[in-house]
Residue frames as qw, qx, qy, qz and C-alpha x, y, z in Angstrom:
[[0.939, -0.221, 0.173, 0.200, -133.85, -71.68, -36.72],
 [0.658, 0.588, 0.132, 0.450, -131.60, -70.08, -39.42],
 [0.080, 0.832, -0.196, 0.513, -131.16, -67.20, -37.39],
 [0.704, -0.631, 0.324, -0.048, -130.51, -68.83, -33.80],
 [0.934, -0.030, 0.183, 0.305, -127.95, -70.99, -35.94],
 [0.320, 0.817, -0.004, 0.479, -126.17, -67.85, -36.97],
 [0.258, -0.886, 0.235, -0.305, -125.69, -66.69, -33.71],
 [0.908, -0.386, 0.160, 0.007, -124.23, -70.13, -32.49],
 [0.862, 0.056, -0.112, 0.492, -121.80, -69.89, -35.10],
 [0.239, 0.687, -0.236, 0.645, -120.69, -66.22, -34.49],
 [0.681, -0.690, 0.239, -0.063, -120.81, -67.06, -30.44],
 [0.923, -0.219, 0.250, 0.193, -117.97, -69.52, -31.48],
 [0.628, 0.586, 0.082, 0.506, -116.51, -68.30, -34.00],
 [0.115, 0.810, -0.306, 0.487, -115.51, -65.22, -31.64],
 [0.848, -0.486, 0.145, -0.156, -115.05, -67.71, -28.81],
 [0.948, 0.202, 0.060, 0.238, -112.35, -69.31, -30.77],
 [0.443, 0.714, -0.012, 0.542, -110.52, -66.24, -31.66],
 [0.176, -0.808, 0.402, -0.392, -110.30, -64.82, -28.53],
 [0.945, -0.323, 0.057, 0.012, -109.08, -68.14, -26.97],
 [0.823, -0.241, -0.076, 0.510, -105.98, -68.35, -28.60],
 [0.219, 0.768, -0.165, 0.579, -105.26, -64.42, -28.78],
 [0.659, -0.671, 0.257, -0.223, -105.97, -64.70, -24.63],
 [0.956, -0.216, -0.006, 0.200, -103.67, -68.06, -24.48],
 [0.539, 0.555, -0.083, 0.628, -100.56, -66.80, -26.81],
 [0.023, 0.742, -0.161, 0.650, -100.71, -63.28, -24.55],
 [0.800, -0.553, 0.159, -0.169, -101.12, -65.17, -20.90],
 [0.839, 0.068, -0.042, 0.539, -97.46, -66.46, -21.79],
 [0.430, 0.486, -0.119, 0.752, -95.91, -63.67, -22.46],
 [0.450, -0.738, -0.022, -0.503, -97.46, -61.97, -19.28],
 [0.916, -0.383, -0.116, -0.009, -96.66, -64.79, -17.13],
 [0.749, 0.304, 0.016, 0.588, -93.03, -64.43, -18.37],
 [0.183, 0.653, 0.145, 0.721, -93.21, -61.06, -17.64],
 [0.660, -0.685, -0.105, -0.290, -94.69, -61.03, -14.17],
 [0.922, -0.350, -0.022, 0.164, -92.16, -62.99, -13.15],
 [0.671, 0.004, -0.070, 0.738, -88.90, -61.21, -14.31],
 [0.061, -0.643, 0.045, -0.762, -90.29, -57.80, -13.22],
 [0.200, -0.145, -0.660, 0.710, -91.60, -58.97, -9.75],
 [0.406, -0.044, 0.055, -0.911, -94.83, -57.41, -10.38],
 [0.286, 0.141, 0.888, -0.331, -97.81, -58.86, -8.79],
 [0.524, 0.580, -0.010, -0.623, -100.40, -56.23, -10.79],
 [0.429, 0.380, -0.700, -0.426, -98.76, -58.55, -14.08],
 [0.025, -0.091, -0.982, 0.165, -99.18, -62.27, -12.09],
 [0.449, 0.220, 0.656, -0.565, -102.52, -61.48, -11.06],
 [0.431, 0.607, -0.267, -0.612, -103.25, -60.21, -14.45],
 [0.150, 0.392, -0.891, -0.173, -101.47, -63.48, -15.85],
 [0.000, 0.078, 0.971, -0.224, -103.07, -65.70, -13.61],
 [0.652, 0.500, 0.246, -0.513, -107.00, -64.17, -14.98],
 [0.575, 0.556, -0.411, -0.437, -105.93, -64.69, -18.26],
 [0.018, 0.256, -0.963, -0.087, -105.23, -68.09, -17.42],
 [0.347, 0.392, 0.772, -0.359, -108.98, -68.49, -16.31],
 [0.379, 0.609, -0.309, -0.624, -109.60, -66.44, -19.61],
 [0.308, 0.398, -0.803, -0.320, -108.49, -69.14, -21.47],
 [0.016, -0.005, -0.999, -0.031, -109.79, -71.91, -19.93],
 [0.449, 0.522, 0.490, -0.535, -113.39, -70.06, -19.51],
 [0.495, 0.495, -0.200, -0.685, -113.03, -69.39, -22.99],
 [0.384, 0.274, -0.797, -0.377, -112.47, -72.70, -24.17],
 [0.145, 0.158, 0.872, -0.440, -115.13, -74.40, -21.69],
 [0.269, 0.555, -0.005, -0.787, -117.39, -71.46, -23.42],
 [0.505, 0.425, -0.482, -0.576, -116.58, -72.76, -27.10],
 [0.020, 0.045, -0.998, -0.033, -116.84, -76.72, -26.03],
 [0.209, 0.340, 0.766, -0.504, -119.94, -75.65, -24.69],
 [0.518, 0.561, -0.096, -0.638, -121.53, -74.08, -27.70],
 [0.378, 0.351, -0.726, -0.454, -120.10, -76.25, -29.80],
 [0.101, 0.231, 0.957, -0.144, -122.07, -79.56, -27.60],
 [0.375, 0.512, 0.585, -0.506, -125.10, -77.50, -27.58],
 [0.557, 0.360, -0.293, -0.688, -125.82, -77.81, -31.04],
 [0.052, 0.146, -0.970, -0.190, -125.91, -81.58, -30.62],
 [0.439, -0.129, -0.603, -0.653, -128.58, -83.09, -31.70],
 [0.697, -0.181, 0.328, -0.612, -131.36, -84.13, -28.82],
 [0.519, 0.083, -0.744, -0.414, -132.03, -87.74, -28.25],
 [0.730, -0.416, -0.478, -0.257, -134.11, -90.44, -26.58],
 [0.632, -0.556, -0.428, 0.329, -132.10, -89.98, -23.11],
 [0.152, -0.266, -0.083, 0.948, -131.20, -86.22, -23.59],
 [0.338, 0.496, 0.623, 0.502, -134.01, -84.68, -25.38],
 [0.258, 0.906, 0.333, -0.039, -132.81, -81.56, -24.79],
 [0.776, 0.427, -0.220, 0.408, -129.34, -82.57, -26.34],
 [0.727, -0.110, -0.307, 0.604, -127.03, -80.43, -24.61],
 [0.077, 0.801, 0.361, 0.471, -127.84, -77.12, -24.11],
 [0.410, -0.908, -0.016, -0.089, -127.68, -76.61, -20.62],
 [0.882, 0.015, 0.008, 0.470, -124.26, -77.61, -21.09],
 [0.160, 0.653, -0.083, 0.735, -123.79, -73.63, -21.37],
 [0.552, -0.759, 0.104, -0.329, -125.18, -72.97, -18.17],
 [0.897, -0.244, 0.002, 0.368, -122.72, -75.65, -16.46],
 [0.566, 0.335, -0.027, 0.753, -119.47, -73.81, -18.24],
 [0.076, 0.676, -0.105, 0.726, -120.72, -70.22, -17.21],
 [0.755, -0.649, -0.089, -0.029, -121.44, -71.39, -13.54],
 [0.807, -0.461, 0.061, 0.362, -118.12, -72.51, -13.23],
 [0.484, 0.368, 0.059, 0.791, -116.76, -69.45, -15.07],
 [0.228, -0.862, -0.021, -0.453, -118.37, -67.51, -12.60],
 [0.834, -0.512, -0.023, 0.207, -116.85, -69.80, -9.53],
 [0.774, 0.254, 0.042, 0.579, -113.57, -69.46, -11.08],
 [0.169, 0.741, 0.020, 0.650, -113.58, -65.34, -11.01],
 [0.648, -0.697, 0.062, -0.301, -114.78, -65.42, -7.44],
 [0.916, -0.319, 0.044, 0.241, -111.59, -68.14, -6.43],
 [0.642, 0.409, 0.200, 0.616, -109.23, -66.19, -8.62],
 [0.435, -0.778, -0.333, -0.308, -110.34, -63.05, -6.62],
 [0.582, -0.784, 0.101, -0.192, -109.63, -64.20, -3.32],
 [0.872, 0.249, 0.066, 0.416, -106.22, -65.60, -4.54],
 [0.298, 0.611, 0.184, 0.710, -105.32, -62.33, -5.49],
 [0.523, -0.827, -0.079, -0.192, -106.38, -60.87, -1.92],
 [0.803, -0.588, 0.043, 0.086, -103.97, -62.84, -0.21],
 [0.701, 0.365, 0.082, 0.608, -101.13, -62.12, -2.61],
 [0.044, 0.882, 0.009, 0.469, -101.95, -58.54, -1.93],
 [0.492, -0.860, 0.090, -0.102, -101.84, -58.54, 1.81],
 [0.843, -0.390, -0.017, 0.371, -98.74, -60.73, 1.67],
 [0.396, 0.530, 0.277, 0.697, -97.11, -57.94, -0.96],
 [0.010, -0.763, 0.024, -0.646, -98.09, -54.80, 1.25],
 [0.713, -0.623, 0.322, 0.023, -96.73, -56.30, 4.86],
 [0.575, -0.434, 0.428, 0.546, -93.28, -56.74, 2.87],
 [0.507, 0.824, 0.017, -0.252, -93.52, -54.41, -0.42],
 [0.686, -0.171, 0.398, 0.584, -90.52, -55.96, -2.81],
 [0.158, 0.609, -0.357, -0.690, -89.18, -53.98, -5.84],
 [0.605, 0.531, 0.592, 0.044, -90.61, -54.10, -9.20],
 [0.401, 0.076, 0.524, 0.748, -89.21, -53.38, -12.56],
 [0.249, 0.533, 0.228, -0.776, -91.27, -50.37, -13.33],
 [0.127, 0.574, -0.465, -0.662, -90.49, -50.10, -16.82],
 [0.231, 0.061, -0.837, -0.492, -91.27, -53.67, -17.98],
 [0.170, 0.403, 0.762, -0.478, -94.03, -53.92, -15.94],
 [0.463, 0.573, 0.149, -0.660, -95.54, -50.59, -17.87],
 [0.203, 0.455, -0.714, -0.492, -94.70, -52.49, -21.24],
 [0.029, -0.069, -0.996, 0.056, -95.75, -55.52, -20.46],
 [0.062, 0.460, 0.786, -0.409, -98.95, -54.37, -19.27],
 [0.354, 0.479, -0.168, -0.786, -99.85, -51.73, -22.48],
 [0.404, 0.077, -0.812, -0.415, -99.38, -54.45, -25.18],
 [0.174, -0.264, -0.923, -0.221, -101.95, -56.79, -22.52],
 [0.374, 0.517, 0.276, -0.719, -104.55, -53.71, -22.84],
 [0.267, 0.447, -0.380, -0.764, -104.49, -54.02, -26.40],
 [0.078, -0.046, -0.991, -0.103, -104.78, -57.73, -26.26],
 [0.138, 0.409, 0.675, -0.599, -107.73, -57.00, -23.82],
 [0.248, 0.441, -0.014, -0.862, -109.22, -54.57, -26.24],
 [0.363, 0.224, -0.799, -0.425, -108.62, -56.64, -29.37],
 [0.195, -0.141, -0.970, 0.019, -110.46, -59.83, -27.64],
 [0.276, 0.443, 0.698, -0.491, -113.51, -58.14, -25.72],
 [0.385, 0.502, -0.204, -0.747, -114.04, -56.47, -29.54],
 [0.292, 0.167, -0.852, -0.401, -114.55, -59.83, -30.87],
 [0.017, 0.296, 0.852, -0.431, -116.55, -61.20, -28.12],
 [0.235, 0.576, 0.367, -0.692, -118.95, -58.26, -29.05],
 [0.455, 0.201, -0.635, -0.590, -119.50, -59.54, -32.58],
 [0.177, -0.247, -0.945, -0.121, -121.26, -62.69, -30.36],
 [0.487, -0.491, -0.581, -0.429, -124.60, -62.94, -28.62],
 [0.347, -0.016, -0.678, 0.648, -123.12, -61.86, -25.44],
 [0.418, -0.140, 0.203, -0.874, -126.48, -59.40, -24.54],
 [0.782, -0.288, 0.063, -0.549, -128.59, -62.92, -24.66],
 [0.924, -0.232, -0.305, -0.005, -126.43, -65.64, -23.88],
 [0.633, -0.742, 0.217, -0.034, -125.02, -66.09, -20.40],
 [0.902, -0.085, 0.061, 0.419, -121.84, -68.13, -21.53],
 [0.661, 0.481, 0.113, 0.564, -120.67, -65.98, -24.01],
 [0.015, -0.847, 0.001, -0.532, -121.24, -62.90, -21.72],
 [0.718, -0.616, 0.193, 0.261, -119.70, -64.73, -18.41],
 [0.787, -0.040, 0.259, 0.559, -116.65, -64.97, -20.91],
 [0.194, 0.692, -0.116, 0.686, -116.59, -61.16, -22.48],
 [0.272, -0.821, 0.322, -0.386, -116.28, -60.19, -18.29],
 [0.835, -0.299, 0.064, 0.458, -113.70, -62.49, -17.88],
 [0.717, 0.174, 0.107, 0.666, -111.98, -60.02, -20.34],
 [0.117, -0.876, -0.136, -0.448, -113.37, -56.95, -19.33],
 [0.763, -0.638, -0.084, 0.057, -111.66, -58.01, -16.19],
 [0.812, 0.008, 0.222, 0.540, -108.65, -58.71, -17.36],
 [0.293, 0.592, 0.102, 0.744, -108.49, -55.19, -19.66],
 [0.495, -0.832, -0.208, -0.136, -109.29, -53.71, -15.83],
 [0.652, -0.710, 0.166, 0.207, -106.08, -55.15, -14.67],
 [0.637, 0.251, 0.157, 0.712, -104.09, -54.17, -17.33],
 [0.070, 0.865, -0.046, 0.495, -105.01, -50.83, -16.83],
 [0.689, -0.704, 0.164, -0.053, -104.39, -51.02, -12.72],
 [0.764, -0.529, 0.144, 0.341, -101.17, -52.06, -13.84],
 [0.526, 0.429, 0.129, 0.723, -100.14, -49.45, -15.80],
 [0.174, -0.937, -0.063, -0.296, -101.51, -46.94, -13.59],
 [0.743, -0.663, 0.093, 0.006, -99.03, -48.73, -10.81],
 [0.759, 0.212, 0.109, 0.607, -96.15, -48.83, -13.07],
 [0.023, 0.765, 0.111, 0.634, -96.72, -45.13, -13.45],
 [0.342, -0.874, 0.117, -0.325, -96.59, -44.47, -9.76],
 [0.945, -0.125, 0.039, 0.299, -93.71, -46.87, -9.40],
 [0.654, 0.483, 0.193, 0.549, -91.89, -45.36, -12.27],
 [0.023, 0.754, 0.108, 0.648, -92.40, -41.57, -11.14],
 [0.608, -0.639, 0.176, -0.437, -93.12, -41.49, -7.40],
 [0.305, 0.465, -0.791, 0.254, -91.07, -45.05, -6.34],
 [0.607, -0.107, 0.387, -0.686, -94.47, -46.17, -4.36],
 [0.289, 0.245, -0.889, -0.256, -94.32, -50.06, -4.70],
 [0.343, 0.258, 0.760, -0.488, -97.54, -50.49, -2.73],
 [0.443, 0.434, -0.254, -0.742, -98.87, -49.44, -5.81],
 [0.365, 0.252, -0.819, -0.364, -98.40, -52.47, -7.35],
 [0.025, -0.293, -0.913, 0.282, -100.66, -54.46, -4.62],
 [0.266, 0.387, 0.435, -0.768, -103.08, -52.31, -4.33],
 [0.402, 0.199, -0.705, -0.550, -103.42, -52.26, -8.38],
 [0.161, 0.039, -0.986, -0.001, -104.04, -56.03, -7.59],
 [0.089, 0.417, 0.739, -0.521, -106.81, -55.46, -4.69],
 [0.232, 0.436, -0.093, -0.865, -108.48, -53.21, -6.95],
 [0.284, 0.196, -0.867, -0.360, -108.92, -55.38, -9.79],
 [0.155, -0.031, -0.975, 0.154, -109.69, -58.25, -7.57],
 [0.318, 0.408, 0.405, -0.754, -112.78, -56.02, -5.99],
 [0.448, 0.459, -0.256, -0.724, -114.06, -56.04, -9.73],
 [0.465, 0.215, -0.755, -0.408, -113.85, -59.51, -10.50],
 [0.011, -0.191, -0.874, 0.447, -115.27, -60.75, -7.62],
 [0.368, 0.340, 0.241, -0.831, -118.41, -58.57, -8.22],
 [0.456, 0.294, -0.612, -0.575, -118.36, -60.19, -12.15],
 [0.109, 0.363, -0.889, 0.257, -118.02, -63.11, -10.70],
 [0.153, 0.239, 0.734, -0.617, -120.70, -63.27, -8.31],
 [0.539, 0.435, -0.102, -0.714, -123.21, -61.74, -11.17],
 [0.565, 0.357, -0.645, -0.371, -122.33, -64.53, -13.33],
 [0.202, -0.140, -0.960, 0.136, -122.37, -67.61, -10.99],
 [0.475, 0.278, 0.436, -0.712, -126.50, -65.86, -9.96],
 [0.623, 0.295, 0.023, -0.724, -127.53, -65.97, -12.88],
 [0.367, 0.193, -0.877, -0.241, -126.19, -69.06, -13.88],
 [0.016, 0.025, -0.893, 0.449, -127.33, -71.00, -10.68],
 [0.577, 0.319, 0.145, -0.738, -131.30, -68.95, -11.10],
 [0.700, 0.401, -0.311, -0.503, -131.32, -71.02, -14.36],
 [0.224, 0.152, -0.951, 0.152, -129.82, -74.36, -12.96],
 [0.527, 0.169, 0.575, -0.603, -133.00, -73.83, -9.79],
 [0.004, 0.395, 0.773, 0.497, -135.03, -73.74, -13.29],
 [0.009, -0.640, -0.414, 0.648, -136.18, -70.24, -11.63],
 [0.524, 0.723, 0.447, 0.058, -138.23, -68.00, -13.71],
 [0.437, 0.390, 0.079, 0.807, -135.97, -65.61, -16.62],
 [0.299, -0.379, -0.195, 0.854, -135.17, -62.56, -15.02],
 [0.128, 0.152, -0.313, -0.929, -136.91, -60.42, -17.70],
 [0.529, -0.368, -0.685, -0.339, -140.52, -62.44, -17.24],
 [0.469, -0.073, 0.534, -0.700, -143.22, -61.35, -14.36],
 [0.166, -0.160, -0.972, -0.034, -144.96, -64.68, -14.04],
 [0.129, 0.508, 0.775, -0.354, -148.03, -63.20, -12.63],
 [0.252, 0.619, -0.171, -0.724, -148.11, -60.88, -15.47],
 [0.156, 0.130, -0.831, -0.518, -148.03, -63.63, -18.07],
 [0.054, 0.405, 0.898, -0.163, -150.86, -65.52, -15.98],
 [0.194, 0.603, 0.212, -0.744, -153.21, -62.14, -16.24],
 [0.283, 0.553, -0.450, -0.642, -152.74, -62.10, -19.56],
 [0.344, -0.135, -0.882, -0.294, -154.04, -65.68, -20.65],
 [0.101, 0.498, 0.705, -0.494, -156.82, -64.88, -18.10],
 [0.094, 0.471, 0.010, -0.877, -157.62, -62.21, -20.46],
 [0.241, -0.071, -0.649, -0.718, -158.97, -64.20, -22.87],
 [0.558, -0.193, 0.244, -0.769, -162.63, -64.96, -22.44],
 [0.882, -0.132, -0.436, -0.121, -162.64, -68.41, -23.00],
 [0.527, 0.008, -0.702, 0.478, -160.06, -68.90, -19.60],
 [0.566, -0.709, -0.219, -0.359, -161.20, -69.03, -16.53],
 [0.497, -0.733, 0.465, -0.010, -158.38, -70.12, -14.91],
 [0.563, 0.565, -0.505, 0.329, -154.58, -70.84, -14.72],
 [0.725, -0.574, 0.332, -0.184, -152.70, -73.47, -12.82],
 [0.903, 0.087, 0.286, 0.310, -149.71, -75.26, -12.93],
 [0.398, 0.881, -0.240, 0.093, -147.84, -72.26, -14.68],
 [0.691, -0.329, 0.334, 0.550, -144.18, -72.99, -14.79],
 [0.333, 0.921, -0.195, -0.047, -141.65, -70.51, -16.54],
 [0.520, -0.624, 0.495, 0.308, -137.83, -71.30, -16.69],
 [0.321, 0.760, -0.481, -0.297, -134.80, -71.56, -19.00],
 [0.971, -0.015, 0.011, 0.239, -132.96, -74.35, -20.67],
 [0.677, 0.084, 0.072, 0.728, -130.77, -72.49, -21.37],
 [0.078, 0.618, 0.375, -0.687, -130.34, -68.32, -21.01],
 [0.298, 0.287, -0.109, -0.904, -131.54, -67.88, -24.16],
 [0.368, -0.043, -0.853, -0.368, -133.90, -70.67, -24.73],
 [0.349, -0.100, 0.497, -0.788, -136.81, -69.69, -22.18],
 [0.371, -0.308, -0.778, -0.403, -140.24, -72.35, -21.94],
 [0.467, -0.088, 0.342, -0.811, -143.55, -72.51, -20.02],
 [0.386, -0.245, -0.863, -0.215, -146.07, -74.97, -19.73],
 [0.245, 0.054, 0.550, -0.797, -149.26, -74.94, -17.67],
 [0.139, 0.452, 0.876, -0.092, -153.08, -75.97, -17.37],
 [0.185, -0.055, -0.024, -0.981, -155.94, -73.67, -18.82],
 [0.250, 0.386, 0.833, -0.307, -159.09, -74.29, -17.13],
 [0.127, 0.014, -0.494, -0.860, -161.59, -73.25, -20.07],
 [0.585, 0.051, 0.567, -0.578, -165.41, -73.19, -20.25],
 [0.563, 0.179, 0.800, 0.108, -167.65, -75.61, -22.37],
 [0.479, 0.649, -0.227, -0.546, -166.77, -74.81, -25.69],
 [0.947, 0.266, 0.096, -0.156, -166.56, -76.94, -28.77],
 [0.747, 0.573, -0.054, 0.333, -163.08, -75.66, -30.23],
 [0.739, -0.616, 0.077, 0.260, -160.58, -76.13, -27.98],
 [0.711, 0.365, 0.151, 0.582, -157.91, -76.02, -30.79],
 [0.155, 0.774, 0.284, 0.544, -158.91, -72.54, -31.19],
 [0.593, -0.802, 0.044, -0.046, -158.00, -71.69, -27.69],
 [0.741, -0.314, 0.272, 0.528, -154.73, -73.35, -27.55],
 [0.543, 0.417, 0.268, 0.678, -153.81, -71.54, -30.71],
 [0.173, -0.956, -0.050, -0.232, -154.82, -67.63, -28.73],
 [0.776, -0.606, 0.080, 0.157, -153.09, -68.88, -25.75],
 [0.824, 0.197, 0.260, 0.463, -149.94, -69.88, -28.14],
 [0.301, 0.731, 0.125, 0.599, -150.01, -66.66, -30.37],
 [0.412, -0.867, -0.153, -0.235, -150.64, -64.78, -27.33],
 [0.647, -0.695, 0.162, 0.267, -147.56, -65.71, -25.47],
 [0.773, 0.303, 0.288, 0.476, -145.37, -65.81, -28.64],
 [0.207, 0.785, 0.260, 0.523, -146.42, -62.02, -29.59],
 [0.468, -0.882, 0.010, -0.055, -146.44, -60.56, -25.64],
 [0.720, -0.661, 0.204, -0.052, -143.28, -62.80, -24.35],
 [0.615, 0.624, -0.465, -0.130, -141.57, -64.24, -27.07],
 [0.405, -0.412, 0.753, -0.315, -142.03, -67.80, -26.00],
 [0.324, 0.446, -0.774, -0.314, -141.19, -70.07, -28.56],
 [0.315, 0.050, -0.917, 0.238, -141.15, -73.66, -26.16],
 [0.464, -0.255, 0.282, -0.800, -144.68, -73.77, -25.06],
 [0.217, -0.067, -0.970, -0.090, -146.53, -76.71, -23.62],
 [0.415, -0.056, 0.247, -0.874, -150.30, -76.19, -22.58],
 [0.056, -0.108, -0.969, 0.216, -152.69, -78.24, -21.26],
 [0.530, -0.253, -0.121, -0.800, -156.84, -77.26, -21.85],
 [0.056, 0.113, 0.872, -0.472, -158.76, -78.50, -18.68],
 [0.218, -0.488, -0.692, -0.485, -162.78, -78.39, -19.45],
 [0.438, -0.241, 0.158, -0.851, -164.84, -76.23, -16.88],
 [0.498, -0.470, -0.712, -0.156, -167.21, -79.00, -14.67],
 [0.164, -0.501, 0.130, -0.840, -168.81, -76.66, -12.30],
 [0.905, -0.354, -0.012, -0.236, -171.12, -79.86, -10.51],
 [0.967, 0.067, -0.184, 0.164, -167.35, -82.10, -10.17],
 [0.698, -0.058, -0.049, 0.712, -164.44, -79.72, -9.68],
 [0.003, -0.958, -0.065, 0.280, -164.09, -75.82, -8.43],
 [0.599, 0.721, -0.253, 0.241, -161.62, -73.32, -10.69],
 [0.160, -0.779, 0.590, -0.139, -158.16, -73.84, -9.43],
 [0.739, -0.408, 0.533, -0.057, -158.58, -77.26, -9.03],
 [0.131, -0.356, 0.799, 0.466, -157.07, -79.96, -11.50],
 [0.788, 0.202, 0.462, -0.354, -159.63, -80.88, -13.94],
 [0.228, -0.303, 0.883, 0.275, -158.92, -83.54, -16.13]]
């Protein structure tokens, strides 16, 4: 518990930080976009606005899911993570195609663009980029989904700061102001992809479909393997949350005295293999004259 409360506070704790380094720098961009004329900065501008608000959806959402369970939530708030990164994935994917239509409207009348503050503007928000996805990677972003929909919001974002320094550069040198759309479409190809990764896996774990990293007919094999089961029914796998995985099912068992002793294999057994914490199990008796295996005995 000691350790899962660690991580919750260093998920937040780097949630926080990069919120208002992202917010602060999404001014000055915006500000920027706009008195260069550069779309490669707006688009930029206008992620880092969803930056910000994924990241603070991100840290509301950690910070509910440590509330305490009760008698009409009683598993307090948790999925409350999964909600936030869903709709930080939607968000990438609308933001995206936003960014499409800017392009096309930008290369069927290409306007001029301030090279120079464009390439300024758009070094100092790499560094931002840099500075925030290096905090993000002090959280838990390899097992929870929130924290990692919100480090590729900024991975994005440090994308299209590069793309628009590359397009300043070919402004700046060459005088090619399609660059600066194309930058954009580029990008936009990359967050849409994040996007789309991040509203799956959210949505898989809304279904209550089984974790991605669990073969369900491998776990069942494996509690067949002991010799007191005979069979397994009812198996259910899925996430409250994406790092908070549970299971529950029936073990049909034959006619032994110490059932305990079973549930406690069964337990260990998935704890040690799967590292599945939230189990609920159910020990059906064997009646061989009343009920065949598979069926529900009771």
């Amino acid at each position: 518990m000691g350790h899962n409360h660690n991580h919750a506070n260093n998920n937040r704790s780097a949630l926080k930080w990069s919120f208002f380094l992202i917010s602060i720098y999404m001014i000055v961009e915006v500000i920027g976009g706009l008195m260069t004329n550069s779309l490669a900065l707006l688009s930029d501008a206008g992620h880092m606005l969803s930056d910000a608000a994924a990241l603070g959806l991100s840290y509301v959402a950690l910070t509910f899911g440590q509330k305490a369970a009760s008698n009409k939530k009683t598993f307090g708030y948790k999925r409350f993570e999964i909600l936030a990164a869903f709709i930080n994935g939607i968000t990438l994917v609308v933001i995206s195609v936003y960014i499409f239509f800017e392009a096309y409207q930008r290369i069927t009348n290409p306007p001029e663009v301030i090279s120079t503050g464009m390439l300024i503007i758009s070094t100092l928000g790499l560094i931002v980029n840099i500075v925030a996805a290096f905090i993000l990677m002090k959280g838990d972003k390899g097992e929870n989904l929130n924290v990692r929909s919100a480090f590729l919001h900024v991975l994005g974002d440090m994308l299209g700061s590069i793309g628009a320094i590359i397009a300043a550069l070919l402004i700046m040198f060459f005088g090619w102001n399609l660059a600066d759309p194309i930058a954009s479409i580029i990008v936009a190809v990359l967050i849409i992809i994040s996007g789309y990764r991040v509203t799956r896996d959210s949505f898989h774990i809304l279904m209550e479909g089984v974790p991605l990293n669990m073969d369900i007919q491998k776990v069942k094999d494996r509690l067949l393997s002991l010799k007191e089961v005979k069979d397994v029914h009812d198996l259910h796998i899925w996430s409250i949350t994406s790092d908070f995985p549970a299971l529950s099912c029936h073990l049909v068992v034959e006619a032994v005295e110490d059932y305990q002793s079973v549930l406690s294999k069964a337990k260990q057994l998935l704890l040690d293999e799967f590292h599945l914490h939230h189990v609920t199990i159910q020990i059906d008796k064997e009646e061989k004259g009343n009920c065949s295996l598979g069926d529900h005995c009771n």
